[in-house]
PLY file of the C-alpha trace (Angstrom):
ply
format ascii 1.0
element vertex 212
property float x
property float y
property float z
element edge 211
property int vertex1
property int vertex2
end_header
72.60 47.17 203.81
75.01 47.58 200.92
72.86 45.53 198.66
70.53 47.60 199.27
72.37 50.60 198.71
73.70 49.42 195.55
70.23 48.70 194.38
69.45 52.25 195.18
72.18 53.76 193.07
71.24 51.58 190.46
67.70 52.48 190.11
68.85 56.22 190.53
71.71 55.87 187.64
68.72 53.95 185.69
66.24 56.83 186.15
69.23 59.43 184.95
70.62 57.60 182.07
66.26 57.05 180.95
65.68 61.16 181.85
69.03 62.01 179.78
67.82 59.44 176.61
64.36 60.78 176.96
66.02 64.57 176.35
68.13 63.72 173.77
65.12 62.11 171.69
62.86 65.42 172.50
65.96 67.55 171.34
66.51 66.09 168.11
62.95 66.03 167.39
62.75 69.88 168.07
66.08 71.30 166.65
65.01 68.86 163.69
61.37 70.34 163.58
62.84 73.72 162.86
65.19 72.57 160.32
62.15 71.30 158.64
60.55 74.51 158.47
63.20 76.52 157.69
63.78 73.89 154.25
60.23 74.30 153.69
60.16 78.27 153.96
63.20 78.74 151.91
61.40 76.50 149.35
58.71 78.85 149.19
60.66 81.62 149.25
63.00 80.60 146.22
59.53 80.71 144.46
58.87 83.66 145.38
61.82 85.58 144.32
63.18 85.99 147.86
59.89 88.28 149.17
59.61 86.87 152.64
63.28 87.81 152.96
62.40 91.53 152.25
58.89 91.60 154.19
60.27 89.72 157.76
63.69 89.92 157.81
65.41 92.32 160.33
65.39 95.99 159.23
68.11 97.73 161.31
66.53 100.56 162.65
63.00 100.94 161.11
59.69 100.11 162.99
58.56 97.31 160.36
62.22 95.34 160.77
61.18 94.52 164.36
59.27 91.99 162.93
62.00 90.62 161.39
63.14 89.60 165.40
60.78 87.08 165.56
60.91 85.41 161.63
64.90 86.43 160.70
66.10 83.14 161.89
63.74 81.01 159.98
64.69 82.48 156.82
68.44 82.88 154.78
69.60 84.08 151.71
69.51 81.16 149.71
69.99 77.42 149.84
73.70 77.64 150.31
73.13 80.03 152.89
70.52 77.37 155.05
72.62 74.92 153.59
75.99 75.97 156.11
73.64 76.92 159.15
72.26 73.60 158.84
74.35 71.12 160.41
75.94 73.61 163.11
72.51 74.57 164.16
71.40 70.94 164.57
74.59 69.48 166.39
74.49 72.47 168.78
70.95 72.57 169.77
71.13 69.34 170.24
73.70 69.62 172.77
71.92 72.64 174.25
68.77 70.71 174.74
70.55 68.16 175.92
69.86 68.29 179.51
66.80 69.87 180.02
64.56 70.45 177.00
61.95 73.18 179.05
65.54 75.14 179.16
66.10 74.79 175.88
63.00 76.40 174.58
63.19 79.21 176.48
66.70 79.64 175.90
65.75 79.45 172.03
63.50 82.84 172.80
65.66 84.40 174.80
67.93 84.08 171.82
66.16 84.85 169.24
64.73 88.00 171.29
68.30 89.55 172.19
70.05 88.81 169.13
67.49 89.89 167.07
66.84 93.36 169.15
70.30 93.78 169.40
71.44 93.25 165.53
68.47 95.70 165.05
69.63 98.31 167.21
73.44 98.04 165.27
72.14 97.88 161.90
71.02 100.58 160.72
69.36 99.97 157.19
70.41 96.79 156.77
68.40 93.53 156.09
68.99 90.34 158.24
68.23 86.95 158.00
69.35 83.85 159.28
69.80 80.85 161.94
73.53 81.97 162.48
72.56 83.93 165.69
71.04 81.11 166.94
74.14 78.79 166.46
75.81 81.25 167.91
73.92 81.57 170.71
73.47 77.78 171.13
77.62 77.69 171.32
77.34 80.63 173.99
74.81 78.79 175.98
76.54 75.35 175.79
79.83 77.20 177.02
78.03 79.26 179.65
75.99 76.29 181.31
78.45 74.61 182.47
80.17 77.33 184.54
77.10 78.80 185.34
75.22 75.40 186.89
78.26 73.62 187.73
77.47 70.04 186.36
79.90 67.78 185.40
78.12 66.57 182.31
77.63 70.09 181.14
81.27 70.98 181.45
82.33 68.01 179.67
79.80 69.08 177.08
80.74 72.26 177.33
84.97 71.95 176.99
83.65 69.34 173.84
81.83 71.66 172.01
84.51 74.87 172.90
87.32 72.54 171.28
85.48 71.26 168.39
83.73 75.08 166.91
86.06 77.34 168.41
86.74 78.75 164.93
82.92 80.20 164.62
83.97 83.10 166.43
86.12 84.52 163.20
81.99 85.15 162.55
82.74 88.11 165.30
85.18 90.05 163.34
83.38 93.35 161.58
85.81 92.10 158.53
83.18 89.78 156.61
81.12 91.12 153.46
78.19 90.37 154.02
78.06 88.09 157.01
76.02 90.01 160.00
78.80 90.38 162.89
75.75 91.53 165.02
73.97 89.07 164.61
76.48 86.70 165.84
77.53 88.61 168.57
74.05 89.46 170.05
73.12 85.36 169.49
76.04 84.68 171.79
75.01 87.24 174.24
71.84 85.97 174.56
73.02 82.83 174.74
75.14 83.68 177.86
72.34 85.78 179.29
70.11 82.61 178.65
72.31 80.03 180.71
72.54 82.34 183.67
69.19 83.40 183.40
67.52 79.70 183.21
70.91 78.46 185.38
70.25 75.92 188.27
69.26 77.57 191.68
71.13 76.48 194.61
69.48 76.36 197.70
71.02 78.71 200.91
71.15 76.87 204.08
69.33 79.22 206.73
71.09 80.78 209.16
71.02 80.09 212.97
71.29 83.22 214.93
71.54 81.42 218.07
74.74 80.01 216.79
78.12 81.26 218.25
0 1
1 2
2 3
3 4
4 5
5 6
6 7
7 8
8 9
9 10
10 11
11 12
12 13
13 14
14 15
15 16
16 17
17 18
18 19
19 20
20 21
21 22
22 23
23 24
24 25
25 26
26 27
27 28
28 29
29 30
30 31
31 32
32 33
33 34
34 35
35 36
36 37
37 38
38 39
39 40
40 41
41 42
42 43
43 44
44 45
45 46
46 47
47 48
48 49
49 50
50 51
51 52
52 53
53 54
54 55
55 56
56 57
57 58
58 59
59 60
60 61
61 62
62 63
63 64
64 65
65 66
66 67
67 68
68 69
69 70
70 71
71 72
72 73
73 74
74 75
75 76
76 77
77 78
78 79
79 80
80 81
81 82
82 83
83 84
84 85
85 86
86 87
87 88
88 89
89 90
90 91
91 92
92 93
93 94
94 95
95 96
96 97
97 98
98 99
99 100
100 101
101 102
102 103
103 104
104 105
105 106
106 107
107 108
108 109
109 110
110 111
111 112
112 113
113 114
114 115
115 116
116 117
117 118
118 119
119 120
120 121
121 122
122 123
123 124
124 125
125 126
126 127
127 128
128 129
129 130
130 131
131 132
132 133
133 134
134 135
135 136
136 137
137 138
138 139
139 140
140 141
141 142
142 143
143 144
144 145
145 146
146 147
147 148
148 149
149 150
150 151
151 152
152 153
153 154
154 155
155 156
156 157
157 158
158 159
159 160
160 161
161 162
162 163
163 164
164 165
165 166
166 167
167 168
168 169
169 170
170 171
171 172
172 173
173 174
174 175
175 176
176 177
177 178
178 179
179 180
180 181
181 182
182 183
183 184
184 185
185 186
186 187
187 188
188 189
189 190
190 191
191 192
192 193
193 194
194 195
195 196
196 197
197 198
198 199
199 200
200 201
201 202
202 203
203 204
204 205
205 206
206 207
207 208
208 209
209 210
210 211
């Protein structure tokens, strides 16, 4: 009976550790997918003289920025610019995509949507581009998972990643010439909204009304 047992666990801690591999692989690939095109746009663009910045970025409040919701995150103000988004965005969507990669993509629109409506809404006039809202609101949905679902793994990952870029929220403080406070605070609001909108649903026992 407990060889049996044991077996079981096993196979069940085999099947986890495979699942958890098998995300981490699909989460590199996509976070590093959309690295790749936002090198190769910002190529282009640099030979362009910066044009796709002015044509899709995020136009705080005028009917052709809203377009800018949907393309501002794939494009920055320069190589040094991409450059420092770079390695933030692909250690935290890594960890965001982590667990559950279906999550993670819709997380990633979720993101982009309400950051991007949001620094719209709070800009008025001013052009946005950028992955920073989405590093931002990878970091809020790393933190918020973990509360929010209640898994071990994702608080561990969750404290680790809280101790380790703690200091991005400075990015919060109205204080930075040009650096969009908006859209780092709307990234980490959606990333919040994200976790508790994609968080894990917990099944309610039913209730006996016969039962005194």
């Amino acid at each position: 009976m407990s060889d049996y047992s044991g077996s079981r666990g096993f196979e069940s801690a085999k099947r986890g550790a495979g699942a958890l591999l098998s995300g981490a692989l699909s989460a590199l690939i996509i976070v590093g997918g959309m690295l790749a095109v936002m090198w190769v746009v910002e190529g282009v663009d640099y030979f362009l003289g910066g044009s796709l910045d002015r044509q899709f970025g995020i136009v705080g409040w005028e009917g052709d920025g809203l377009v800018g919701i949907i393309f501002a995150p794939f494009l920055h103000g320069g190589f040094g610019h991409l450059m420092a988004n770079s390695l933030p965005l692909l250690i935290l969507g890594f960890f965001a995509g982590l667990r559950d990669v279906r999550k993670f993509l819709w997380a990633t629109v979720l993101i982009i949507f309400i950051g991007g409506l949001g620094t719209w809404a709070t800009s008025p006039d001013v052009y946005t581009v950028g992955a920073s809202g989405l590093v931002f609101g990878y970091f809020g949905y790393i933190l918020s998972r973990g509360l929010f679902d209640r898994r071990l793994l994702d608080i561990v990952i969750g404290i680790g990643v809280g101790i380790a870029y703690w200091g991005i929220l400075a990015g919060l403080l109205p204080n930075q010439q040009g650096i969009s406070w908006q859209g780092h605070l709307f990234g980490l609001v959606g990333g919040v909204v994200a976790a508790w909108v994609l968080r894990r649903k917990r099944e309610v026992a039913p209730v006996n009304p016969y039962t005194f």
